[in-house]
N, C-alpha and C positions, 0 to 999 in steps of 0.2 A: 245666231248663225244657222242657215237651214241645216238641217241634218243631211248627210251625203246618202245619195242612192246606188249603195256598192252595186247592186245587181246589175244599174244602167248602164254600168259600164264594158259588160260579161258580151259584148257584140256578138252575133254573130259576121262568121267570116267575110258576107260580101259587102258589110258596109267599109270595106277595103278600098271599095271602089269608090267611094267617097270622098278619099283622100286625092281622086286623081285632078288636081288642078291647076290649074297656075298658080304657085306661093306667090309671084310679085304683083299680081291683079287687085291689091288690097287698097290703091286711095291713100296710099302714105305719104304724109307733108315731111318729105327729108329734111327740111331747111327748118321745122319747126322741131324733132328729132335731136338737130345737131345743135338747135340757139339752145333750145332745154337742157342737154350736156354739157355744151359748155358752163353755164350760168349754176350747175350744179357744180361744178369744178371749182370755179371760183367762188361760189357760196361758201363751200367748206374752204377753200384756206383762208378767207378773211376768219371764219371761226376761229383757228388757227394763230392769227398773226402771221399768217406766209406772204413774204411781198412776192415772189414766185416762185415756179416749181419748172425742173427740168425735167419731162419724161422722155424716154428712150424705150420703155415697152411698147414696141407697136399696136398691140390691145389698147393699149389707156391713150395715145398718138389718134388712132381712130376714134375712140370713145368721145374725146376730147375737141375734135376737129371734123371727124371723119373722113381723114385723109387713109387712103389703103396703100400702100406699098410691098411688094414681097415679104407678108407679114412671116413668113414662117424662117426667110432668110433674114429678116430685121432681128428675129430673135436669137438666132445663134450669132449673130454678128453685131453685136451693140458696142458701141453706140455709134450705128451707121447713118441711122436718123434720128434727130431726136427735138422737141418741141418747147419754146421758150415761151410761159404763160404769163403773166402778170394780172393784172384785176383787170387791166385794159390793155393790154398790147398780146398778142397773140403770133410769134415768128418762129412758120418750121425749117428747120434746118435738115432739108431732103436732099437722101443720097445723089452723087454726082450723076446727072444724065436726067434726072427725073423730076425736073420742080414743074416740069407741066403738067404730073397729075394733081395736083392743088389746084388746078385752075379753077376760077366757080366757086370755091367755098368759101362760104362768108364767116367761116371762122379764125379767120387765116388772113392777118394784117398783111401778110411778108413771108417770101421763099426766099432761101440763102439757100448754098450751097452747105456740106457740113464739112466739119474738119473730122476724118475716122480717125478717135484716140484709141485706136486698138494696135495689137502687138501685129496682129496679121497685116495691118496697113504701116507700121513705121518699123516693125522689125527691131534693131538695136536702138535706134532713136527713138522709144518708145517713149522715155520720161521729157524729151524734148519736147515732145508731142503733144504729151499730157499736159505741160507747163504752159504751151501755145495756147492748147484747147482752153486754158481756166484763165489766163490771161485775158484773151480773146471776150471767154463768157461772164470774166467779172467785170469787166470794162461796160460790158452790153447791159448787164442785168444794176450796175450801179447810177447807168446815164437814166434806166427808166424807174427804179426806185429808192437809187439813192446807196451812202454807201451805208456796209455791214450788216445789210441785210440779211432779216431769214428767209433761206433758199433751201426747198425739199427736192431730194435728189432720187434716183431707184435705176437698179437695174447700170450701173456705170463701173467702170473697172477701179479697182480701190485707188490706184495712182492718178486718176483723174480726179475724183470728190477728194484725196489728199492736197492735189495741189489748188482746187479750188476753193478748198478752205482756207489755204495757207494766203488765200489772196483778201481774206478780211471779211469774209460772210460766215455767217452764222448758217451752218449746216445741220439740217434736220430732215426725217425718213419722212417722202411723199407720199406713201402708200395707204396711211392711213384718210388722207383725204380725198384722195380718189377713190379708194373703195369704198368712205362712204356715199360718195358723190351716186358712183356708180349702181348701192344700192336698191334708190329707190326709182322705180321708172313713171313714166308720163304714158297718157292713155294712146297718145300719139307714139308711142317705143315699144308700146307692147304690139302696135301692129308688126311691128319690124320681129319681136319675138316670136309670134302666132303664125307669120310668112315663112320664117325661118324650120318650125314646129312641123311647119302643113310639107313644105319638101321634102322633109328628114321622113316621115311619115311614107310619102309615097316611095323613100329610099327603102326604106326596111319592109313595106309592099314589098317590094322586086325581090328583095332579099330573102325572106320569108318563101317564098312562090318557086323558087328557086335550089331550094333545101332538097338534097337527093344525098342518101347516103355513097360515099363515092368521092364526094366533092374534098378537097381539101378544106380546111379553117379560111386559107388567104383568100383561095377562089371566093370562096362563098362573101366574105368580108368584101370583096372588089365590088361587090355588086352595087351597097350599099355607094363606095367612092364613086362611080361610075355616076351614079344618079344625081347623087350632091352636087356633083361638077357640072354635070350638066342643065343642073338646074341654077346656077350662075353660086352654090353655095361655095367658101372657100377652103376649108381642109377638115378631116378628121383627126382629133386632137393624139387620141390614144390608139395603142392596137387590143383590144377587149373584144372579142372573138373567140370563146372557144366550145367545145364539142366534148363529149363523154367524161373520162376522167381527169380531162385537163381543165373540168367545171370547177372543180376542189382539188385544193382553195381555189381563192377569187384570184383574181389579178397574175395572168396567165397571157404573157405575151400570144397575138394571131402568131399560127406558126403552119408547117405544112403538112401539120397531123391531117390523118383521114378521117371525117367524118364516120363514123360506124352507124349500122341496121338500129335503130329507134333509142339512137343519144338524146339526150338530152343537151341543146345549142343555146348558149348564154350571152346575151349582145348589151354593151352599154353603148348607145350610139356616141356620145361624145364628141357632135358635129360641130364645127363653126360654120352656120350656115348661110343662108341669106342677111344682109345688110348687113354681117360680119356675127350674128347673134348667135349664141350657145343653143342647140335642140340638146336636153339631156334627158332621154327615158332608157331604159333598159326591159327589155325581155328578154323570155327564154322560150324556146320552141322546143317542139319534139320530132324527132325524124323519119321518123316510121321507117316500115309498113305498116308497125303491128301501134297495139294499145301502148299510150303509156301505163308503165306499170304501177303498183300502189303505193312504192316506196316515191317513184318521181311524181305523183300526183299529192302525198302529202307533203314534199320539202314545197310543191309550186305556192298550195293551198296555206301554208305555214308563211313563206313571203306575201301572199297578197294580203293574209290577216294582218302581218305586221305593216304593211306601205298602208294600209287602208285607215288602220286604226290610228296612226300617225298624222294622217291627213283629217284626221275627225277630231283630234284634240286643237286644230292648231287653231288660234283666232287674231283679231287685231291686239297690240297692248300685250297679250302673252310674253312676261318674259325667258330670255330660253333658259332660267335655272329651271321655272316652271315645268317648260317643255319635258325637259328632260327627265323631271318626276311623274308625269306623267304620263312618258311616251309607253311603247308597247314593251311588257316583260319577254327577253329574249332567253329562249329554254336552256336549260343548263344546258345538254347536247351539240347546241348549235352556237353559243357563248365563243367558245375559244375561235372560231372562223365566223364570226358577224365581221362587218360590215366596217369600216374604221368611223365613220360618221352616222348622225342618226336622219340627218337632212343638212343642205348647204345652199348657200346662193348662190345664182344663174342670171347670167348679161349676158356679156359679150363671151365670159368663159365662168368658169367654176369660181364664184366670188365670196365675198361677205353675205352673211355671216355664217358660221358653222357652228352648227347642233348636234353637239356629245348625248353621245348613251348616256344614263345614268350614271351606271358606273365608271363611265370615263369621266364624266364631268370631275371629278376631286385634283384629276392630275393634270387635262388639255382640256377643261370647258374655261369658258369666261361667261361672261353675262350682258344683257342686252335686251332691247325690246323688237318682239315683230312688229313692222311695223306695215300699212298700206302702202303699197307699190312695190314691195320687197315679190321677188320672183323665187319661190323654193322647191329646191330637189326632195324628193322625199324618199330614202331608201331602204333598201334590203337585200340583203345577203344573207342565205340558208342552206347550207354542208355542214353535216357532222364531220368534226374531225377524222380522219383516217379512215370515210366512207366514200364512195365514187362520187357522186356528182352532187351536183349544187344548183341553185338557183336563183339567178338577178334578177331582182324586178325595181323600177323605179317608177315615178310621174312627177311631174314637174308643175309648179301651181303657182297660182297670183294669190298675194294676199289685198284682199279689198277692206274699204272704211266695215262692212260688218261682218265679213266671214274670209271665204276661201272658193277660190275658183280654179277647175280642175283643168289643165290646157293640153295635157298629152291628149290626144284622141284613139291613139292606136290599141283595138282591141284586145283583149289579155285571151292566152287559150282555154276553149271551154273543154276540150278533153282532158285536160290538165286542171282541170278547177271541177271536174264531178267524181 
């Protein structure tokens, strides 16, 4: 694996402007994209033995199809839509009013209409509902693979997979074979990654540029929304946004704290962006007027040791018990407020697989191999416990047949790293 050139990536500020492009100008074969997803889909449940699988997560619905719907209303509202797969037949069952956006996709045998088994659509008739729905869906799922089949379910209210059991299939959890489906990407998906990378990029430009003490957490955050959207991206996943001592700890709802005179401002973008793809990097900025001080220049310079050194152990074949023994020693100081993972996978959102600390490994690591096509977040989180501020930093990588290829592009600060 070549060896990483941390320095290369110490930009200075105007190759900012670099970023300024069209994301969707890239020469992406959609249709070669989605035949690849799918056929990854179904690859894994013949492993399996799954004769089909019902998805209802709108994520894995477009993954699978590349159908889009009110992804963010598909998800509080399940199962509104949801997608009947078999090894050969392919039928979504899209919310009332909408089976014309499926038009054109050639993953997609068949639009029905669905039946909502939810309590907000049938109210007291709700187990009627549910009895109808798995009536209905074992009737459906028997004519194309016969009966008692195994059928992987996700993301459905327990009264519905109850009664579709009860109808003589063999029920089992789908998620393990869509995630690995989802996994591994095609060189043709990463441009959809890289399209998605280069928007978010120009979003946290604006946002960045934008930084005045003054500003509230939310202002500042909208900026980043403002650009996504307009740059055809579709939501931001999380609110991670904050500013002075609401850096530490991490995970600090945007809220409408004031930015203060030369904070220290910590952003994990968190975008679902173009072609629906995850951009996951994190920075942290400083606000000025004045210098960052030497306490916020060593937690920056302590996160980029550890995201960098991370990213220099990782290879093909590595597996993650390996990783883990290997990754960076996190100082006792900064231990009790690291980071919950040490890296994770990146699609369409935050996927398989996840990479325990060391020390977590004994109680929430599993094992596994990295493998080529696999997309990883590589993180870090640095606050001492019951000290002010802290610092995120991420990057986001490909793993290829003989190394690692770095796809964040957006430059880290050099006031912050001397």
């Amino acid at each position: 694996m070549a060896e990483l050139d941390w320095h290369a990536e110490r930009t200075d500020l105007a190759a900012l402007a670099q970023l300024d492009r069209s994301p969707e100008d890239e020469g992406i074969d959609l249709v070669s994209v989605r035949v690849y997803r799918l056929g990854r889909v179904r690859a894994e449940m013949a492993k399996r033995d799954i004769a089909a699988v019902i998805l209802s997560d709108p994520v894995n619905i477009r993954y699978a199809t590349g159908a889009r719907n009110m992804q963010v209303f598909s998800q509080r509202n399940a199962p509104s839509r949801y997608l009947l797969l078999t090894a050969d037949r392919s039928i979504l069952f899209e919310f009332t009013g909408c089976a014309h956006l499926a038009d054109g996709l050639e993953t997609i045998d068949e639009v029905r209409a669905a039946r909502t088994a939810s309590f907000v659509a049938a109210g007291p008739d709700i187990a009627a509902r549910e009895t109808a729905w798995a009536a209905e869906m074992a009737n459906e799922i028997q004519g194309l693979v016969g009966r008692g089949a195994t059928v992987g379910l996700e993301r459905l209210n327990a009264g519905a997979a109850i009664a579709l059991r009860d109808q003589g299939l063999r029920i089992v959890d789908a998620q393990e074979p869509v995630e690995m489906a989802r996994a591994i990407k095609s060189a043709e998906e990463m441009k959809c990654v890289n399209a998605s990378l280069r928007a978010t990029e120009i979003g946290v430009a604006k946002l960045r540029a934008a930084i005045r003490p003054g500003l509230t957490e939310a202002e500042l955050w909208s900026v980043l929304h403002q650009s996504v959207i307009a740059q055809n991206g579709d939501y931001v996943e999380t609110r991670l946004l904050n500013a002075g001592e609401r850096t530490n700890p991490w995970f600090q709802e945007t809220s409408d704290n004031v930015i203060g005179e030369n904070e220290l401002i910590a952003l994990d973008t968190d975008v679902v962006g173009c072609h629906g793809y995850y951009s996951d990097f994190s920075r942290t900025f400083h606000a000025g007027p004045g210098k960052p001080t030497a306490t916020q220049r060593e937690l920056y310079k302590v996160a980029y040791e550890q995201v960098h050194h991370n990213m220099g152990i990782l290879r093909p074949g590595m597996t993650f018990r390996d990783y883990a023994d290997a990754a960076w020693d996190i100082p006792e100081k900064y231990y009790a407020n690291r980071y919950y993972l040490s890296a994770h996978g990146c699609g369409m959102t935050g996927e398989y697989p996840y990479l325990y600390h060391h020390g977590d490994f004994p109680d929430a690591g599993y094992d596994g191999v990295i493998e080529p096509g696999m997309t990883l977040c590589v993180e870090s989180y640095i606050g001492a416990e019951g000290e002010a501020e802290g610092v995120k930093l991420e990057q986001q990588v490909l793993m290829t047949e003989t190394g690692m290829e770095v796809l964040s592009r957006f430059p880290f600060e050099e006031d912050l790293l001397r």
